[in-house]
C-alpha positions, 0 to 999 in steps of 0.5 A: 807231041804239041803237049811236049813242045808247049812244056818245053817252051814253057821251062825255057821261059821260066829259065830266061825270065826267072825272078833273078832276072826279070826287067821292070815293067816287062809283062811276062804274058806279053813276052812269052805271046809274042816270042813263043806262042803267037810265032808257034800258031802262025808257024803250024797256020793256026793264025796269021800273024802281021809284025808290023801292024801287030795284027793276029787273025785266023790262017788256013789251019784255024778249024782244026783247033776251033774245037779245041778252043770251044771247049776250053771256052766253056771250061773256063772259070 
């Protein structure tokens, strides 16, 4: 399910930052955290997320992805 949702996030972001569209000196990373997936984490608890102090730390449901983050931390190239 989460695999499906992130690919659909993931196709929407392409539709309304495509090239054709894309706004000078926007970091697309940078947008696609801050509207997709930070509010994603902090809606299934994995983060805290403070908008006003642009602070993200770790919420209440954090340990049932740490595993997931270790791995992929020593999978990286």
């Amino acid at each position: 399910m989460s695999r499906e949702v992130a690919e659909a996030d993931e196709n929407l972001l392409q539709r309304y930052l495509s090239s054709s569209r894309m706004i000078a000196e926007v970091d697309e990373y940078s947008v696609s955290m801050h509207h997709i997936h930070l509010p994603k984490l902090a809606e299934y608890g994995f983060i805290e997320w403070d908008l006003d102090h642009n602070l993200v730390v770790q919420g209440p449901c954090f340990d049932e992805i740490r595993p997931h983050l270790k791995l992929v931390a020593e999978h990286q190239d």
